[in-house]
C-alpha positions as CSV (number, residue, x, y, z in Angstrom):
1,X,3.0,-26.9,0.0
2,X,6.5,-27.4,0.0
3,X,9.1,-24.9,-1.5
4,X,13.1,-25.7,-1.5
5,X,15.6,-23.0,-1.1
6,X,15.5,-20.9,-4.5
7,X,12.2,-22.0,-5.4
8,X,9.6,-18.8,-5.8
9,X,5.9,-19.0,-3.8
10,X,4.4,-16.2,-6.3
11,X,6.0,-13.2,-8.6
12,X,4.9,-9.6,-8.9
13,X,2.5,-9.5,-11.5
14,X,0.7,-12.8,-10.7
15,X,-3.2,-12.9,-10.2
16,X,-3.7,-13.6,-6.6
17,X,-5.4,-17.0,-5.9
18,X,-4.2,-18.0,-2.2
19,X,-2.4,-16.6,0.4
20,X,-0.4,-19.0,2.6
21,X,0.6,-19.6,6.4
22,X,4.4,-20.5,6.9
23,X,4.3,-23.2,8.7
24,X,8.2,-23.7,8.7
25,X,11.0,-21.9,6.8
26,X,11.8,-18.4,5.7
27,X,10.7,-16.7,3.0
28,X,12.0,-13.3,1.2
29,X,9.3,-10.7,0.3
30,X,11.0,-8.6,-2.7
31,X,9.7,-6.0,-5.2
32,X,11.2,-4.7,-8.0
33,X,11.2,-0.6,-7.6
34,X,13.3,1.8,-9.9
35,X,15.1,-0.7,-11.6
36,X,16.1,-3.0,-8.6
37,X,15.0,-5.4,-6.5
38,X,14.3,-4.7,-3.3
39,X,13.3,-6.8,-0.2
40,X,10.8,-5.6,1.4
41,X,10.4,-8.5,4.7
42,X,11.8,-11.5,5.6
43,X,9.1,-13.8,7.0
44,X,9.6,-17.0,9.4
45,X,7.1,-19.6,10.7
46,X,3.5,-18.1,11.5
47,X,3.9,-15.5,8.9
48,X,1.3,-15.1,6.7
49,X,1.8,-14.1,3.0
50,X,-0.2,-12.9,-0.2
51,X,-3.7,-11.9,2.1
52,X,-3.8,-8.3,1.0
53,X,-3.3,-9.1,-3.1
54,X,-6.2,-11.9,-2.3
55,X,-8.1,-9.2,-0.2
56,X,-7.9,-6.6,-3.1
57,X,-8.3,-8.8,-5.7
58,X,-4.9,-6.7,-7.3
59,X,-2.2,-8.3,-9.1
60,X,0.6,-9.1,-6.8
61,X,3.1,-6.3,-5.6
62,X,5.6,-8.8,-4.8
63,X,7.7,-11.9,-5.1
64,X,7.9,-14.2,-2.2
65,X,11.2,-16.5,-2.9
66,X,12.1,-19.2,-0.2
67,X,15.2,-18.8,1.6
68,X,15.2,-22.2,3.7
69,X,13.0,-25.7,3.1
70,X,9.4,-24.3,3.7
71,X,6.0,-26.0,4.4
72,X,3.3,-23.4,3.5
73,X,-0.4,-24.1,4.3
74,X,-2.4,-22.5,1.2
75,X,-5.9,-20.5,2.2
76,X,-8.5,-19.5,-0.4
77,X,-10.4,-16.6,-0.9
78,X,-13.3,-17.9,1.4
79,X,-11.1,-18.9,4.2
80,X,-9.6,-15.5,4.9
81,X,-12.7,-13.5,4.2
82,X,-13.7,-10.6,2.0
């Protein structure tokens, strides 16, 4: 997957399908808590993002926005376990 700067991976709220591996870029992990947004990590290549929401099988606590030109490598459900 490829994302360009500005372009958002996943918002909070979303059903979580796949997690991902950055394979290149940065990406901004941001919630929105008491009326703002706040960011919570910024993640750089060999990060990996959205595993706990897939693990849970819970909506996504988080938007993951890319700050740079990312490549991504999406993993399922089965890939990262249960």
């Amino acid at each position: 997957i490829r994302l360009h700067p500005g372009e958002v991976l996943f918002r909070e709220g979303d059903p979580p399908t796949t997690a991902f591996i950055l394979d290149e870029g940065q990406v901004e992990i941001r919630a929105h808590q008491r009326g703002h947004d706040v960011v919570l990590a910024l993640l750089g290549p060999g990060a990996i993002l959205g595993e706990m929401a897939v693990i849970d099988a819970a909506p996504r606590t988080a938007t993951a926005v890319a700050l740079s030109p990312c490549r991504l490598i999406a993993l399922d459900r089965a890939q990262i376990g249960e």
